[in-house]
ROTORTOR-655658 format. One record per residue (C-alpha): x, y, z; residue in one letter. Coordinates in steps of 0.001 Angstrom, whole numbers. Each point is the difference from the previous one (the first is absolute). Layout:
N
R       x       y       z aa
R       X       Y       Z  a
...
end
This chain:
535
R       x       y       z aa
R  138818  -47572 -111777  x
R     786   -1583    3481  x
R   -3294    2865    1233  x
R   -2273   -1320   -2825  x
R     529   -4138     682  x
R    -472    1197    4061  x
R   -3438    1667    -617  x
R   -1418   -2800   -2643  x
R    1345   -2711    2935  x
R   -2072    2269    3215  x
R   -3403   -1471     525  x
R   -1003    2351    2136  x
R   -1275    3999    -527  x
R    1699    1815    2915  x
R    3174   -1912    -765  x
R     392     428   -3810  x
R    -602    3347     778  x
R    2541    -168    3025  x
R    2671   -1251   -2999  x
R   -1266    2927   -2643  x
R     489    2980    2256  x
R    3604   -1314    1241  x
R    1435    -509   -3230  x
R   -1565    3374   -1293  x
R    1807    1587    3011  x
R    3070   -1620    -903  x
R    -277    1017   -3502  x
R    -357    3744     400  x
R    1992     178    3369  x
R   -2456     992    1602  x
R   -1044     874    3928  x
R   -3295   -1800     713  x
R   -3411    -932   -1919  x
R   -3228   -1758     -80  x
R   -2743   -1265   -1973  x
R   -3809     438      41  x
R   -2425   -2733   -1675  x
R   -3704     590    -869  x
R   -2033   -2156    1227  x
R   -3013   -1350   -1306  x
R   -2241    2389    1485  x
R    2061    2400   -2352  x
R    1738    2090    3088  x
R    3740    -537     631  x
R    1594    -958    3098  x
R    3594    -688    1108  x
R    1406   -3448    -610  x
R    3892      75     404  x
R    2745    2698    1407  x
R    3654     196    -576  x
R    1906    2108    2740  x
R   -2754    1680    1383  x
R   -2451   -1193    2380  x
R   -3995    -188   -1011  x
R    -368    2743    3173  x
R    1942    2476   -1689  x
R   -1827    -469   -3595  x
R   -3319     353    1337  x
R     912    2722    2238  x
R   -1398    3803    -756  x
R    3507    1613    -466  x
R     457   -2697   -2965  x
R   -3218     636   -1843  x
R    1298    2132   -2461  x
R    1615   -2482   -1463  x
R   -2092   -2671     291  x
R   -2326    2388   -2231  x
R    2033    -789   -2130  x
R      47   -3052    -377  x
R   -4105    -259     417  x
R      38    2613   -3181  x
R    2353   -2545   -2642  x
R   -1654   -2888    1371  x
R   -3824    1803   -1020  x
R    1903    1488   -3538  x
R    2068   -2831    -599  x
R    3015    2631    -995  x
R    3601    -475    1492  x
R    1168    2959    2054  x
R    3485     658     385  x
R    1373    3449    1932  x
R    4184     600    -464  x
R    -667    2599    2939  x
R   -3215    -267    1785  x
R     349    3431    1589  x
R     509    1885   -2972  x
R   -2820   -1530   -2023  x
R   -3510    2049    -757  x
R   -2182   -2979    -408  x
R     353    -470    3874  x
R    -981    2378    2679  x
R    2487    1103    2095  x
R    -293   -1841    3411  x
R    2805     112    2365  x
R    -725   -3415    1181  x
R      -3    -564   -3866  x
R    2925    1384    -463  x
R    2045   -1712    3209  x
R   -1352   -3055    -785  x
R    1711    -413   -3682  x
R    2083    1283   -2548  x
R    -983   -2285   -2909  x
R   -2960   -1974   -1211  x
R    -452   -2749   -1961  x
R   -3005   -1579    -476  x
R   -1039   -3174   -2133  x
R   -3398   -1261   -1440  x
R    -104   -3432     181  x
R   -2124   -1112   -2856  x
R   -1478   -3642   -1674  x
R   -2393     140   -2595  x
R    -573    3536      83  x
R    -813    -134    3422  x
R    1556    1772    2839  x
R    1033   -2435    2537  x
R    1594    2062    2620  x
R    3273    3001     245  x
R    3258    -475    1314  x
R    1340    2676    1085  x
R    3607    1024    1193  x
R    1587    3211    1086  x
R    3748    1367    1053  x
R     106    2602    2815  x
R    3569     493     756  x
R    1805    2932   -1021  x
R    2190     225   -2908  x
R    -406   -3443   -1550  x
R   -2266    1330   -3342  x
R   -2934    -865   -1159  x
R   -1387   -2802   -2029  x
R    -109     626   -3666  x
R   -2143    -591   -3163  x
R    2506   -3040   -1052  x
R    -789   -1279    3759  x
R   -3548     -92    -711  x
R     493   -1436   -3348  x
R    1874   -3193    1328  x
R   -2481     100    2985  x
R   -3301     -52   -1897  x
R    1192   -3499   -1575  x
R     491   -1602    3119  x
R   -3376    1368    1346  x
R   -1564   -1506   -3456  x
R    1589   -3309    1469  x
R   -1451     260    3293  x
R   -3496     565   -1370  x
R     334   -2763   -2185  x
R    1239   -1971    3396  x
R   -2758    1120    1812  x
R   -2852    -745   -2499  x
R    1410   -3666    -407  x
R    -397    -575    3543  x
R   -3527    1482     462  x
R   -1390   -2245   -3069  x
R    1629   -3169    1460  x
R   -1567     934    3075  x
R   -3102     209   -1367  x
R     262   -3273   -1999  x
R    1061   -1856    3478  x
R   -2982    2039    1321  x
R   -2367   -1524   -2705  x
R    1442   -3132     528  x
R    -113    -189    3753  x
R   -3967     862    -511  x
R    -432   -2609   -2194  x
R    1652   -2688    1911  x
R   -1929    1265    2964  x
R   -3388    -291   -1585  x
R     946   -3370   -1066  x
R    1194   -1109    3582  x
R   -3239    1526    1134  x
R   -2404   -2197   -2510  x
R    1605   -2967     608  x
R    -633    -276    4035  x
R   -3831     398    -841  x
R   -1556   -2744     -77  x
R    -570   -3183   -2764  x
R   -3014    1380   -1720  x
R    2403    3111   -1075  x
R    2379   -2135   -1436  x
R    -454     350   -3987  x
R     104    4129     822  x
R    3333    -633    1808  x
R    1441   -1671   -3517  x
R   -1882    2307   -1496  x
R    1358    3202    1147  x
R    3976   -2092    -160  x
R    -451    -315   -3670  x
R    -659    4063     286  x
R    3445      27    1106  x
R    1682   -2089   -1916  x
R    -893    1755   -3133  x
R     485    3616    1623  x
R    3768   -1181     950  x
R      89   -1807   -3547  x
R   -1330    3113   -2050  x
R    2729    2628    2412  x
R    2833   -2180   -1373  x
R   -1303    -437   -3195  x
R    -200    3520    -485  x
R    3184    1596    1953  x
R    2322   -2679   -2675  x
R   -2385    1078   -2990  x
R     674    3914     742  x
R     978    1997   -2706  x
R    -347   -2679   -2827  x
R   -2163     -51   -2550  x
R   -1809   -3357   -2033  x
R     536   -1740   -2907  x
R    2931   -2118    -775  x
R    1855    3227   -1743  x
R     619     871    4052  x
R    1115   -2992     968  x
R    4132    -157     406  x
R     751   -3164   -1918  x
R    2262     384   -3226  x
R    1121   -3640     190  x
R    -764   -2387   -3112  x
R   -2427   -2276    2243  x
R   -1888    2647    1684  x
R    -487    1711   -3676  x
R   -1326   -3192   -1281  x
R   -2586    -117    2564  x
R   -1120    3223    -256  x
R    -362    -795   -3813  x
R   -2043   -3240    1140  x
R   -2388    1885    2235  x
R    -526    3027   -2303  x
R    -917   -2703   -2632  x
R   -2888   -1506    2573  x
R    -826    3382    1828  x
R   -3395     700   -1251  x
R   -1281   -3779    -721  x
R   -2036   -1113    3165  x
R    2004   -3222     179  x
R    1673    -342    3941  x
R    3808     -46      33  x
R    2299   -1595    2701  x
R    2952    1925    1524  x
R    2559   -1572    1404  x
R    3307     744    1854  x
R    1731     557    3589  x
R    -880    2265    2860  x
R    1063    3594    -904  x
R     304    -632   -3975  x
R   -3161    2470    -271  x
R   -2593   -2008    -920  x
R   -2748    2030     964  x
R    1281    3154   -2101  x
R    -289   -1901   -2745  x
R   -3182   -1309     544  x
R    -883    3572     258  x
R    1562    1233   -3030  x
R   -1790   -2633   -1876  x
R   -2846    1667     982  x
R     758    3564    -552  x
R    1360   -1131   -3594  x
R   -3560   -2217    -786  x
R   -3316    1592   -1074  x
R   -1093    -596    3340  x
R    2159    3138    1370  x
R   -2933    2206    1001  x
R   -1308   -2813    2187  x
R    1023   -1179    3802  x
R    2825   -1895     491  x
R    -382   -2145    3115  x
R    2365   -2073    1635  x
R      35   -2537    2969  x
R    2714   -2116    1639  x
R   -1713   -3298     489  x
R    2922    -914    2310  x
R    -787    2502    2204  x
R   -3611    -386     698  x
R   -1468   -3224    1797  x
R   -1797   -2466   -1964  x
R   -3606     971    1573  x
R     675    3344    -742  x
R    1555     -92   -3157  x
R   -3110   -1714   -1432  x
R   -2131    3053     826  x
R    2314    2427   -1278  x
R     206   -1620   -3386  x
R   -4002    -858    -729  x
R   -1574    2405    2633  x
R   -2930    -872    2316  x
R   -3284     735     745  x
R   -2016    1834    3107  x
R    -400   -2530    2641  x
R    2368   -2897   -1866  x
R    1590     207    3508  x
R     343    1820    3117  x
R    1436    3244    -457  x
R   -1268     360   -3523  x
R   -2054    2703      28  x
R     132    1158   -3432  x
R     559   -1644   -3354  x
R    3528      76   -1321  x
R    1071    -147   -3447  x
R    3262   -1692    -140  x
R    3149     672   -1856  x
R   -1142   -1645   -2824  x
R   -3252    2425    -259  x
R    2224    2713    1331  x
R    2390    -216   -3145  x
R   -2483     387   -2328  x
R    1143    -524   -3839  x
R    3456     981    1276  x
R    2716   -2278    1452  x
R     263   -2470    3144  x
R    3724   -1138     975  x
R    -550   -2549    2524  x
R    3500     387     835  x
R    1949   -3411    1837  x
R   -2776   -2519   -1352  x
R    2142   -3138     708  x
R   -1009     697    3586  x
R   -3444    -338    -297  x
R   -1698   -2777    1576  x
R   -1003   -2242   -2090  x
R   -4016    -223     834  x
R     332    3596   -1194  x
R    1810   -1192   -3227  x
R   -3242   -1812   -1086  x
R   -2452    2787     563  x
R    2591    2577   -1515  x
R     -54   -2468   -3192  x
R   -3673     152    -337  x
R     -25    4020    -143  x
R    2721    -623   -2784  x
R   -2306   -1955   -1805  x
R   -3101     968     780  x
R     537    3674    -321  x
R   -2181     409    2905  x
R     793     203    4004  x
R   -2597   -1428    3062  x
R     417    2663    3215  x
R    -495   -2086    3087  x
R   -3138    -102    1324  x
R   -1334    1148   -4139  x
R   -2567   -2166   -1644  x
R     699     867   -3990  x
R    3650     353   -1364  x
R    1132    3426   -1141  x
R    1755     806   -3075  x
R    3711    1581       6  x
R    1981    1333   -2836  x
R    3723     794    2154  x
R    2537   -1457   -2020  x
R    2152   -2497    2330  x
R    3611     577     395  x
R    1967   -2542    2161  x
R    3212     191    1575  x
R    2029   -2039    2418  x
R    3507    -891     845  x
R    -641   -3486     226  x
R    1088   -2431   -2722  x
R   -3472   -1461   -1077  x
R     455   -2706   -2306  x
R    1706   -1797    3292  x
R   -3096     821    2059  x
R   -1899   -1386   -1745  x
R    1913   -3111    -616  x
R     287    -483    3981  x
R   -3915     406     157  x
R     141    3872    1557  x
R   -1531    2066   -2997  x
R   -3077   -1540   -2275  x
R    1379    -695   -3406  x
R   -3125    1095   -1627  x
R     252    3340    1316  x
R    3600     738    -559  x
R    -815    -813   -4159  x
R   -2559    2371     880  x
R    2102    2726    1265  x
R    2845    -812   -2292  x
R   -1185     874   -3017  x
R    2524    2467    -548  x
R    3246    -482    2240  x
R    2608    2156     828  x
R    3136    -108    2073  x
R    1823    3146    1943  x
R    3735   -1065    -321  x
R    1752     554    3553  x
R    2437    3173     240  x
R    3098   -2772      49  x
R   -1343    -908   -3560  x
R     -30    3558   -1639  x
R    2716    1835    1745  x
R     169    2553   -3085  x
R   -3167    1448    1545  x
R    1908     776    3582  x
R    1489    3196   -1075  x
R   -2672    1740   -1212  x
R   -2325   -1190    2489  x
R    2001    1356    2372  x
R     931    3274   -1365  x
R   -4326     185    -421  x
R     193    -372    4246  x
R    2275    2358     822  x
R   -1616    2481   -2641  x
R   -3036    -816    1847  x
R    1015     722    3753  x
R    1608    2933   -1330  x
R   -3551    1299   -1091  x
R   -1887    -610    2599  x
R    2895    1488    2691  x
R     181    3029   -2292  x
R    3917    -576    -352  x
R    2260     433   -2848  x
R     336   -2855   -2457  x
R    2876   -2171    1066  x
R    1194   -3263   -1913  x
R    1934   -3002     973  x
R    3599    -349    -429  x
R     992   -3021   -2749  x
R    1890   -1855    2640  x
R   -3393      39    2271  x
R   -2452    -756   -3499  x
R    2809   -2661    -430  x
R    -363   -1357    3701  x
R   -3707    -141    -748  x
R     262   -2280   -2941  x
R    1985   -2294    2290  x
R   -2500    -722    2280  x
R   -2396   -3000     -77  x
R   -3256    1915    1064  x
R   -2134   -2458    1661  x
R   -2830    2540     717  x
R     171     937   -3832  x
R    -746    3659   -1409  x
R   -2034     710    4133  x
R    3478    -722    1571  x
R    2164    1869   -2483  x
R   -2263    3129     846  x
R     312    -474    3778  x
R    3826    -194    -596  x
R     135    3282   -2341  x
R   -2114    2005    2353  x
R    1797    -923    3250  x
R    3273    1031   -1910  x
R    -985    3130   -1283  x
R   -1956    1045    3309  x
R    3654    -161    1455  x
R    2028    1028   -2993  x
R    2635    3059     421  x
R    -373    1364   -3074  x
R   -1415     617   -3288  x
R    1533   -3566   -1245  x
R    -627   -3247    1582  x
R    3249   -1637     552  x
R     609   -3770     452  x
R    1129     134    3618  x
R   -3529    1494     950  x
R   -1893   -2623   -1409  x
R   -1871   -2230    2368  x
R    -266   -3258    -961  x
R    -742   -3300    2862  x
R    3258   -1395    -638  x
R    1755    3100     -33  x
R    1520    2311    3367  x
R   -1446    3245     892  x
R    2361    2648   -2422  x
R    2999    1233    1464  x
R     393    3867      12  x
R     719    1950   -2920  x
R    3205    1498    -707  x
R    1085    3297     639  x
R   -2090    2656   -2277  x
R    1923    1649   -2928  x
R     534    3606     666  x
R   -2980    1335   -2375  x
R   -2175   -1136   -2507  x
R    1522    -848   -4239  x
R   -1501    2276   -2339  x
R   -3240     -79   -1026  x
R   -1384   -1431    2887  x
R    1632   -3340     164  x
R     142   -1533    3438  x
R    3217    -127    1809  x
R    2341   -3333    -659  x
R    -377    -380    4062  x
R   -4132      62     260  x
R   -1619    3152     875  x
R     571     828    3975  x
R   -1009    3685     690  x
R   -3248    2119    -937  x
R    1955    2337   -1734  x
R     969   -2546   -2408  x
R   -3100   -1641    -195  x
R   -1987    3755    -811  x
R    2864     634   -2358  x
R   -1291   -3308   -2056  x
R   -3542     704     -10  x
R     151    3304   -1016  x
R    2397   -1368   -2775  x
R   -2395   -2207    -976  x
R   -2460    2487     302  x
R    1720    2785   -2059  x
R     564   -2888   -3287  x
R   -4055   -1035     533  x
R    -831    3862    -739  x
R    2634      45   -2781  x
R   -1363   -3231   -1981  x
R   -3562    1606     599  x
R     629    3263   -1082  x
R   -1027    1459    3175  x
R   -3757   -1914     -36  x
R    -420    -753    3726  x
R   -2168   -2691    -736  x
R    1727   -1948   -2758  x
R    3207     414    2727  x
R   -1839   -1300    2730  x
R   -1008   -3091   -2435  x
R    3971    -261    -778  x
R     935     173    3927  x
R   -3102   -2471     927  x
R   -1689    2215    1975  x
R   -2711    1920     839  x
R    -338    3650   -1466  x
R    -977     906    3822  x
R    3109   -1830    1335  x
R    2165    1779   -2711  x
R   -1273    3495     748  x
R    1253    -874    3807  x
R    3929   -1064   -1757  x
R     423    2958   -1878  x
R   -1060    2563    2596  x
R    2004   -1884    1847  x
R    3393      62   -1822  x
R   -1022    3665   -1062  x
R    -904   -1152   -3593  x
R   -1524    2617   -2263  x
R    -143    1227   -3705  x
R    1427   -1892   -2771  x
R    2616    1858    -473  x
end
């Protein structure tokens, strides 16, 4: 486990590489290794070397077995050789031959992609080859690495993305004044790229409607029952509640659970976008309203269509805004800038903000008119401090998540840690409870979550487990100290694996449902742990 937190901490190729191939080495005992990546030009070349110098692996008298490395990175198939000079699937070479005794040699995959090899060999006389339960234990770590490996080349090309987009914008805003509305222009583009990226990366994996929301508590049931009562009635409804409380996925799941579900939903953080701006996002404009406008634009209201509108944080709208805002309530009808006749709009308007209006608009910062408007119906998303009862099963629904989308066995959280949980305060709500699960369970030991791993802001860094328990209690129960070695860790899995097929009756796919993974990724386990038959 110490290897796997090393390569998710390396930021850099060569060196999380540089970690892989010396704790494979360790692992198998063996004499030297090294790893080839493919590039993106599809051809591999040599990134990191362990024991050997990059002279001697690209010299002739070592081509043999680079050949083989070139042939499982092209098939994608381990190779492993107990004794290299006795086996027929390699010609006999005497540089071959003096070079190594054994050969092991590891895809390294991520999304059904090969990444790269790594490869490691044992030349000295009598100390045996590597074996099939070797390779076994080896393939999981090199599943690891590729998983390492993709996460760093899709961050890299998100700070990539990002760096380009900050650059354009540095670049528009030195030109001169008459450029200046495609400058704010082309910021709102990246406001609501960055928005939509985080919108979507905490959305993953869920599904709408307010069935899918995690929320057993008495007060979140009663609004559900509310807003199922008002979903398909065109009448705008008021959210409130904190940061983090999840306003916007209910807002959403109003929509999904409304008549308007086939239509777009569209949001916009009006605290995000500059009052200029924000105007022309909302009601459009028209070619040649202003410089930069070259084309018309519909708006979000025209954008929405008959479907739904959350102008999400509307207590910090300015208030010049609030009276034209009114008027499309009213009206039914939206002005672009730079238009001569009003348009008609059918979006229904959902509002949300974490603002307490009723005192805005007593101290003269939110028109009173509108907020009757808006209010029409009202509800309120208690805080996490207020409905505790939901913090168990909202975090259970985390970890089950992370689990999924790492591809590891489901794990759970001890009761003393679900306990801890319930005794927090949880400023940040239902968002900071899920940063707090998933930093846990990132550096979790084992299939249960305990208390001391927890990390909370007004709690140390966990102190090391205690000593693992000799081997695993029947039926694939974890060990009373936390699971330390591989061996016990594969030992669980396949436990798990082995009752999944059972309950099934053998269907792969029902098991894989059971296990909460993917048939692909279960196909992988059980050729792994030599799984077969259902006998």
């Amino acid at each position: 486990m110490a290897a796997h937190r090393r390569l998710l901490a390396e930021e850099e190729p060569e060196r999380l590489l540089e970690v892989a191939l010396e704790a494979l080495i360790g692992f198998l005992d063996a004499d030297r290794g090294f790893a080839l990546l493919r590039e993106a030009d599809g051809r591999p070349r040599l990134r990191a070397v362990h024991n050997v110098d990059l002279e001697t692996v690209r010299a002739p008298h070592f081509r043999p077995l680079r050949r083989i490395a070139d042939e499982t990175l092209r098939q994608g198939e381990p190779f492993l050789s107990a004794s290299l000079d006795a086996d027929t699937r390699v010609s006999p070479e005497s540089s071959l031959v003096d070079a190594a005794r054994t050969v092991m040699v590891l895809p390294v995959r991520a999304r059904d992609h090969v990444l790269g090899v790594l490869y490691a060999d044992r030349y000295h006389e009598g100390d045996g080859g590597f074996v099939v339960a070797d390779l076994r234990v080896a393939q999981g770590f090199a599943e690891t690495v590729g998983l390492a490996l993709s996460r760093l080349r899709d961050s890299r090309e998100l700070g990539t993305r990002v760096t380009e987009l900050r650059r354009t914008q540095a670049t528009l805003e030195r030109m001169t004044t008459s450029l200046h509305e495609e400058v704010a222009a082309k910021s709102v583009e990246i406001a609501r790229f960055e928005r939509d990226l985080d919108s979507k990366l905490r959305a993953l994996g869920l599904k709408h409607g307010f069935g899918n929301i995690v929320g057993k508590s008495p007060r979140m049931q009663a609004m559900f029952e509310v807003l199922r009562q008002v979903a398909d009635y065109a009448v705008p409804v008021l959210i409130l509640g904190e940061s983090g409380t999840g306003k916007e996925l209910i807002a959403r799941a109003l929509h999904y659970e409304s008549n308007r579900a086939a239509e777009p939903f569209v949001a916009i953080n009006c605290a995000a976008i500059p009052e200029h701006l924000l105007e022309s996002e909302l009601f459009g404009f028209k070619r040649g309203a202003f410089t930069g406008a070259h084309r018309d634009k519909p708006g979000l209201f025209r954008a929405a269509g008959a479907g739904t509108l959350l102008l999400d944080e509307i207590g910090d709208m300015p208030l010049p805004l609030q009276a034209k805002l009114l008027r499309v309530l009213q009206e039914r009808e939206v002005q672009p800038i730079g238009g001569t006749a009003p348009e008609p709009v059918e979006a229904r308007v959902v509002a949300a903000t974490k603002r307490r209006l009723r005192e805005e608009v007593a101290r003269g910062g939110f028109r009173e008119d509108l907020y009757y408007r808006l209010n029409m119906v009202e509800v309120e998303v208690p805080p996490l401090r207020e409905r505790l009862e939901d913090v168990p099963v909202l975090a259970e629904h985390f970890l089950e998540r992370l689990d999924q989308e790492l591809g590891l066995p489901r794990r759970t959280l001890s009761r003393e840690a679900l306990r801890r949980l319930m005794h927090f305060d949880w400023p940040g709500n239902v968002r900071q409870l899920e940063n707090a699960v998933q930093s846990s369970a990132i550096l979790s030991r084992g299939a249960v979550v305990e208390e001391s791993e927890l990390r909370l802001p007004d709690m140390p860094p966990a102190a090391p487990p205690p000593p693992p328990s000799p081997a695993l209690a029947p039926g694939g129960a974890q060990p009373a100290g936390g699971i330390q070695t591989r061996d016990e860790w594969d030992a669980l899995e396949k436990n798990r694996i082995l009752d999944a097929m059972v309950q099934s009756g053998w269907n792969k796919s029902r098991a894989a449902t059971i296990l909460g993974v993917s048939r692909r990724n279960l196909y992988r386990k059980l050729a792994r742990h030599g799984i077969e038959g259902g006998d």
